[in-house]
GUKOLGU-724518 format. One record per residue (C-alpha): x, y, z; residue number from 1. Coordinates in steps of 0.001 Angstrom, whole numbers. Each point is the difference from the previous one (the first is absolute). Last residue first. Example, Ala and Ser with C-alpha at 12.3 -4.5 7.8 and 13.67 -1.06 7.14 Angstrom:
<pts>
<pt><xx>13670</xx><yy>-1060</yy><zz>7140</zz><n>2</n></pt>
<pt><xx>-1370</xx><yy>-3440</yy><zz>660</zz><n>1</n></pt>
</pts>
This chain:
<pts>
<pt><xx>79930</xx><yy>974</yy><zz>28255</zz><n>82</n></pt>
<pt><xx>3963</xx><yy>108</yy><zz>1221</zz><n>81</n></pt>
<pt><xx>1460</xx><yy>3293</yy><zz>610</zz><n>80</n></pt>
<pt><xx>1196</xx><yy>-775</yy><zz>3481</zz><n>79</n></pt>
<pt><xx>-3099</xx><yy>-1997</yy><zz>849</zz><n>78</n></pt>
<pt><xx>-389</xx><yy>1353</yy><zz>3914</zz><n>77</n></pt>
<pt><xx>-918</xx><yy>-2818</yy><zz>2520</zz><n>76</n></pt>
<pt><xx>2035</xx><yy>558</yy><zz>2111</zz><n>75</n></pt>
<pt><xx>3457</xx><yy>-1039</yy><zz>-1904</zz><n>74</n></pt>
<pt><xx>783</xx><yy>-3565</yy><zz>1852</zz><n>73</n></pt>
<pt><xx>-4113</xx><yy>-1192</yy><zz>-38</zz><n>72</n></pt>
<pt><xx>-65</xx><yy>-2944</yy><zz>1878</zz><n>71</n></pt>
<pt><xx>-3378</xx><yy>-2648</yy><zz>-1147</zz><n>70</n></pt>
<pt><xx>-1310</xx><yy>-1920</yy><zz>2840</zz><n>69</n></pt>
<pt><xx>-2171</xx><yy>-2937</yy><zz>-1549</zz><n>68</n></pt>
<pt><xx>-2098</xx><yy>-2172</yy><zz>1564</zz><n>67</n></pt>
<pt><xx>-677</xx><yy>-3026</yy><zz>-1859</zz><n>66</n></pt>
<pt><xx>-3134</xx><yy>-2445</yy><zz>900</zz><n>65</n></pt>
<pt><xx>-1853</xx><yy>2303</yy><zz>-2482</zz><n>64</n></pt>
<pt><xx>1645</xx><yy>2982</yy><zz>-1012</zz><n>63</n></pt>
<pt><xx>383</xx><yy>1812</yy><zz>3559</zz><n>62</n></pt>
<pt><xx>1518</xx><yy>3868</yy><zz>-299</zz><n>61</n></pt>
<pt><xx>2981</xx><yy>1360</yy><zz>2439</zz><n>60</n></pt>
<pt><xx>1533</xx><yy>2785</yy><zz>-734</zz><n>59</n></pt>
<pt><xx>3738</xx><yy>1637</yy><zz>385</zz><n>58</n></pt>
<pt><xx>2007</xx><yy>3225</yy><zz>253</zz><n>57</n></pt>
<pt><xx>-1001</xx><yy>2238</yy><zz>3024</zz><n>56</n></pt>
<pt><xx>54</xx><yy>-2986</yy><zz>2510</zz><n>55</n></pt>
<pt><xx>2055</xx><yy>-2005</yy><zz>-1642</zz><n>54</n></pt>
<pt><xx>2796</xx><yy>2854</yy><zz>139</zz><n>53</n></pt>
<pt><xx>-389</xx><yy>348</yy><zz>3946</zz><n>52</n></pt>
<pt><xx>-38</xx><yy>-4358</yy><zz>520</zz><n>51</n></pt>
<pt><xx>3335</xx><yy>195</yy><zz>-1815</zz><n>50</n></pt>
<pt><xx>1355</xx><yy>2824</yy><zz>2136</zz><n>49</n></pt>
<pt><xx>-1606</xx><yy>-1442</yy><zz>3235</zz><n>48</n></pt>
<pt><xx>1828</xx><yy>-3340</yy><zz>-1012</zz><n>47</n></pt>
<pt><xx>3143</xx><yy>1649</yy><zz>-695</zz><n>46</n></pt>
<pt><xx>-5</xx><yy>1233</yy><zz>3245</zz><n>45</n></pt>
<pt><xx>-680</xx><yy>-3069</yy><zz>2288</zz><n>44</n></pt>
<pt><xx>2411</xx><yy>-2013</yy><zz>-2118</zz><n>43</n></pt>
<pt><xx>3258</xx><yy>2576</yy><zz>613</zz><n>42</n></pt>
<pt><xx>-1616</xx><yy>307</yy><zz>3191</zz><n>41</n></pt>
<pt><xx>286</xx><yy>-4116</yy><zz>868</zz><n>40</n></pt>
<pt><xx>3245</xx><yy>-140</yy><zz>-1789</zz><n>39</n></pt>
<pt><xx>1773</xx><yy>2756</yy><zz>1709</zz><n>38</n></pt>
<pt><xx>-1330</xx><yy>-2047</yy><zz>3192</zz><n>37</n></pt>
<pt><xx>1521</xx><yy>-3219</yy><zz>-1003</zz><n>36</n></pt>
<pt><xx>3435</xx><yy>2314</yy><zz>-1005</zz><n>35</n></pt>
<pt><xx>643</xx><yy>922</yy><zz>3341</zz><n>34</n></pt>
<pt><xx>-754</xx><yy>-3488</yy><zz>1407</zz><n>33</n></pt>
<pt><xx>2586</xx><yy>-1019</yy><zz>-2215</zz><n>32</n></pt>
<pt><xx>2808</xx><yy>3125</yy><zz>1123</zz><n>31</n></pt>
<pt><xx>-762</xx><yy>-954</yy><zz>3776</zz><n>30</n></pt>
<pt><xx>1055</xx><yy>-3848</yy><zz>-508</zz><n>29</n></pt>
<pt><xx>2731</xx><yy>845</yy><zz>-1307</zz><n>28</n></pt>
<pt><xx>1493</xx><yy>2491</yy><zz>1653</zz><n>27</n></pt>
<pt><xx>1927</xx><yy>-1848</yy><zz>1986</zz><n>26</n></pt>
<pt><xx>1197</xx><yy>-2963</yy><zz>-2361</zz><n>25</n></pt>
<pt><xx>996</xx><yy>3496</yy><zz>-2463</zz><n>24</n></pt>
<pt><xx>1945</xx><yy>1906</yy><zz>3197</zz><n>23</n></pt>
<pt><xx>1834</xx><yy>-3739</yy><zz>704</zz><n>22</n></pt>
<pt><xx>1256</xx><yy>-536</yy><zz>-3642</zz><n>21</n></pt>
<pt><xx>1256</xx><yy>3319</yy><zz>222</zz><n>20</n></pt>
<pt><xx>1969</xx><yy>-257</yy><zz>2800</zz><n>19</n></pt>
<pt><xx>1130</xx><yy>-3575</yy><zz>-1217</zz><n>18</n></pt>
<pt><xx>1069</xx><yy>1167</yy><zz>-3211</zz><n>17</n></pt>
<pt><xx>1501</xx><yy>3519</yy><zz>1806</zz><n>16</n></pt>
<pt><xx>2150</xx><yy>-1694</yy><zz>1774</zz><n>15</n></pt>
<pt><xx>1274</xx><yy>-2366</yy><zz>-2609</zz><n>14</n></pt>
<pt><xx>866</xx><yy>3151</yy><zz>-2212</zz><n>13</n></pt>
<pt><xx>1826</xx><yy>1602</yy><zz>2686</zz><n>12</n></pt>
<pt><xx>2398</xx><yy>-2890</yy><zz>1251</zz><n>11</n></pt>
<pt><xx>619</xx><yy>-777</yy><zz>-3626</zz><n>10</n></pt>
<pt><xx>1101</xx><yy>3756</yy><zz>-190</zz><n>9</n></pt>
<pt><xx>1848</xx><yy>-177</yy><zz>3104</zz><n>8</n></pt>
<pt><xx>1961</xx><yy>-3140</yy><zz>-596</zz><n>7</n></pt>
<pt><xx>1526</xx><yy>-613</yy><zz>3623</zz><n>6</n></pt>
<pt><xx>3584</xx><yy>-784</yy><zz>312</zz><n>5</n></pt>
<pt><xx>1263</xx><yy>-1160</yy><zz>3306</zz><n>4</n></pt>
<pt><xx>3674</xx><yy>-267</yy><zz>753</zz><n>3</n></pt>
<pt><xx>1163</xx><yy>-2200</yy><zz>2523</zz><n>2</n></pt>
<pt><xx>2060</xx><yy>882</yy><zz>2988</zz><n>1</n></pt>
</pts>
């Protein structure tokens, strides 16, 4: 009778590769469209933040055929300065 010798370890390692491989081709396709919609809140709520600070923090003046909008970062407060 012939002796077989399997490599266990080998045997291991290549079984996990290709179970591995197959969990990632799986959950592919459900981990992008996770990230899509991250994306579209991530953007929906920085918008209302930036859109919140304009609202308190900027003005808008016309100078000719210009219209300005002038962002104030501190409020409006001098800090000292005259």
């Amino acid at each position: 009778m012939a002796e077989i010798t399997i490599n266990n370890d080998l045997f291991t390692k290549q079984l996990i590769a290709a179970i591995n491989a197959q969990i990632v081709a799986a959950a592919e396709p459900i981990i992008q469209e996770a990230l899509k919609q991250a994306e579209i809140e991530m953007r929906k709520k920085l918008a209302v933040i930036v859109v919140g600070m304009m609202e308190k923090n900027y003005s808008m003046e016309r100078f000719g055929n210009d219209l300005r909008i002038i962002v104030r970062f501190d409020d409006g407060k001098s800090h000292g300065q005259t």
